[in-house]
N, C-alpha and C positions, 0 to 999 in steps of 0.2 A: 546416469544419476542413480537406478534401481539400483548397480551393481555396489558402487558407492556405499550407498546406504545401505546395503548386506554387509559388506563388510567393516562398516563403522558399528553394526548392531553386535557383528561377530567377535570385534577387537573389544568391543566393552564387555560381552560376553564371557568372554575368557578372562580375561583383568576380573570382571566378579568371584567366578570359580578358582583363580588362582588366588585371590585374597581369602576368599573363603575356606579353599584348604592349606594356606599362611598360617589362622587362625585358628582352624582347627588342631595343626601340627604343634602351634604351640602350646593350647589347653591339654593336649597327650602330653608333652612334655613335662608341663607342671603337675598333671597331676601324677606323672610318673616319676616325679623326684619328691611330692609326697607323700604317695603311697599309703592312700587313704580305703579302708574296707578291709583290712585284713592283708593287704596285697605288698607289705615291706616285709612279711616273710618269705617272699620268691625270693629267688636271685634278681640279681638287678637288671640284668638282659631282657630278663624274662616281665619282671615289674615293667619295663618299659615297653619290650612288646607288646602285652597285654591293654595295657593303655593308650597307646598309638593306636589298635586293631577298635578297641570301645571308643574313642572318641572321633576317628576320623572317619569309622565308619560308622559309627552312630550320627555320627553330624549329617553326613550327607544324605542318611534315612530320613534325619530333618528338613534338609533343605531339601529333599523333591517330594516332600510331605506338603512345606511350604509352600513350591512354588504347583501342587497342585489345587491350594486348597486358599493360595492366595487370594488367586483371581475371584472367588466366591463370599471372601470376608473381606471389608472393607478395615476395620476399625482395629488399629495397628496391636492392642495389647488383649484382643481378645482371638484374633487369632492368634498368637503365640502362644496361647492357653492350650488352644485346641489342637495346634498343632505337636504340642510337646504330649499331651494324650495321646493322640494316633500314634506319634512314631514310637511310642514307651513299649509295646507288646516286641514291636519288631527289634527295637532296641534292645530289650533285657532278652530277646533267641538270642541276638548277635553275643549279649554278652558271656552270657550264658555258655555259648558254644566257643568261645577264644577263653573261658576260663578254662573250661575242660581239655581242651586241646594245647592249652600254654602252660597251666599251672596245676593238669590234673583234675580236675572239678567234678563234681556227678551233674549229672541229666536225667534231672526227674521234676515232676509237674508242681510238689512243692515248694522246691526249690526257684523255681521258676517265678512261681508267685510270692514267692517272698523278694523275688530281686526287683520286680516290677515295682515295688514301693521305695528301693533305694536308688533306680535307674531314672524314676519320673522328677526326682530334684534335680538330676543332674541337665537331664535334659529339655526341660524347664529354665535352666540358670543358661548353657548354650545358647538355645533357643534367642533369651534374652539381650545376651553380648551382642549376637548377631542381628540381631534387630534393631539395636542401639546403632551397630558399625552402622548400620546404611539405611537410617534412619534420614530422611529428608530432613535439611533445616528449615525451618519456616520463614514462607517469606515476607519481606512487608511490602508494603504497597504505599508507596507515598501519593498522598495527593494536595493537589493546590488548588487555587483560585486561578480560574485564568480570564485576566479582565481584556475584553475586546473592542476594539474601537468602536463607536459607535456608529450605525449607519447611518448615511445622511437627509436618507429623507424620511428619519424621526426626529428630524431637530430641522428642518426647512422649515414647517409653518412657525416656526418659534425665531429663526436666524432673521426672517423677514422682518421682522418688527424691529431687527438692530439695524444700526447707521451703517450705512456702505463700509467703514472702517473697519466695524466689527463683525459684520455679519460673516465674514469666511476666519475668524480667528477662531482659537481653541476656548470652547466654554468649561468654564472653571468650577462656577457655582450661582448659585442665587439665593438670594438674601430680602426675606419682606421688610421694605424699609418706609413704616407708618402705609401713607397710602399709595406709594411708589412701589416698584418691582426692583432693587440694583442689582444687575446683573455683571457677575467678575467675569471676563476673559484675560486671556495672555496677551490683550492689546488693552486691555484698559478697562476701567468700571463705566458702566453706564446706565443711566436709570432710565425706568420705564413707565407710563402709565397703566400698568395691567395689577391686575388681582393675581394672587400668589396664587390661589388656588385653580385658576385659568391657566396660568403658567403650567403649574404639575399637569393640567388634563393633555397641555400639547407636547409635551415633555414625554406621560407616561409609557410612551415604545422607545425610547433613549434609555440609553445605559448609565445610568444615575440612579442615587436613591437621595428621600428625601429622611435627614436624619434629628431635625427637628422642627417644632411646629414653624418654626420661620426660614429654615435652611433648605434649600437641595442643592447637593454635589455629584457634578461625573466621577463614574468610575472611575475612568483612567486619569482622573487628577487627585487622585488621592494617593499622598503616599504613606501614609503614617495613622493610626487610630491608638489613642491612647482610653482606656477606659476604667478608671477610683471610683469604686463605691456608689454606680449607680448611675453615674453620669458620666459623662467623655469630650473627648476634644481628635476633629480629625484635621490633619495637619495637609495642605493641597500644595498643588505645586504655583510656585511663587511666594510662597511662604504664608499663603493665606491660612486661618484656623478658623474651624466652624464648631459649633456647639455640638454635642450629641443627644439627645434627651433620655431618660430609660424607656419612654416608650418604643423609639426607634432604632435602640440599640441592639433589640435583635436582627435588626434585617443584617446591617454590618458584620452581627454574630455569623449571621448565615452566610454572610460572602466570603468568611474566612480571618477576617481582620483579626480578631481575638478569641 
């Protein structure tokens, strides 16, 4: 498995640096067919020499500039900054020394310092390409609601109170009707003699909410919430629909509905 993964590290490794000098060979290119600095009065051999030499070895001044100064800077466009500063000195010897040797050039210290301000755009703008190539996408993160069945014995002291019929069905919802309790299941409605509000307290470890002053519904029978202007309507399974109030529309807000 070690060796594996040595050499999966090593295979993308090299796939980096060969993309990396892909793209460097081809900014030498362009800039050596346009021949920007003074540098369309060489021969053309020689214009492209020279440009191949400043950008493919200036690049790679960059990138282990980069990858020494990576690990230390977290925040993707301010090291690029800093990194196209560090490599600018070493960059504009290099160029410095392929002018003089390709096209004749002097080497002397003002000279020097006056490339350094024409070297730091270039490698700066590099820097940038390259940071763009292999720039992470962002990723997203979706998330959901995820409604879970209820356990059962948060709805046992409440099941007992229904008729042998309904006590093992699926409960739907409940509804304060005057001074009765009617409670929906997926076998049938049946009323109760309890207080609504007895109801919720034996209820509240069940996976329901209660969404208006006379309504509570299980989660997992809801399949639909529609919510105009302040008020709602959640649509259950069996086609039943319950009111929503704006006081209790936040809870639904929170469970994801809308």
């Amino acid at each position: 498995m070690a060796r594996d993964r040595g050499a999966m590290t090593g295979t993308a490794l090299a796939r980096r640096w060969a993309v990396d000098l892909a793209m460097l060979t081809a900014i030498g290119l362009l800039m050596g067919f346009l021949g920007p600095f003074g540098s369309p009065r060489a021969q053309v051999a020689e214009r492209y020499a020279y440009w191949m030499i400043c950008m493919v070895g200036g690049g790679l001044i960059g990138i282990v500039a980069d990858e020494l100064l990576g690990r230390r800077i977290v925040a993707l466009w301010l090291k690029v900054a800093i990194v196209s500063v560090v490599m600018t000195p070493f960059v504009s010897l290099l160029v410095m020394t392929t002018e003089h040797f390709v096209m004749g050039g002097r080497l002397d210290l003002e000279g020097y310092l006056r490339l350094i301000w024409r070297v730091w755009p270039i490698s700066l703008a590099v820097m940038m390409v390259r940071a763009l190539a292999w720039r992470r996408p962002q990723t997203k993160i979706e998330t959901r609601t995820v409604v879970a069945p209820p356990l059962p014995e948060t709805e046992a002291a409440f099941r007992r109170r229904l008729s042998a019929k309904r006590r093992s069905s699926r409960l739907i919802a409940l509804e304060a009707h005057d001074h009765y309790l009617k409670v929906h299941t997926d076998a049938g409605v049946e009323l109760l003699s309890m207080r609504f509000a007895d109801a919720l307290e034996e209820l509240a470890q069940a996976h329901g909410w209660r969404v208006h002053r006379s309504w509570w519904v299980a989660a997992d029978a809801v399949e639909d919430v529609r919510w105009r202007r302040g008020a709602g309507e959640v649509l259950l399974a069996g086609g039943l629909k319950a009111p929503v109030s704006r006081t209790h529309g936040p809870t639904l807000k929170e469970a994801g509905w809308f």
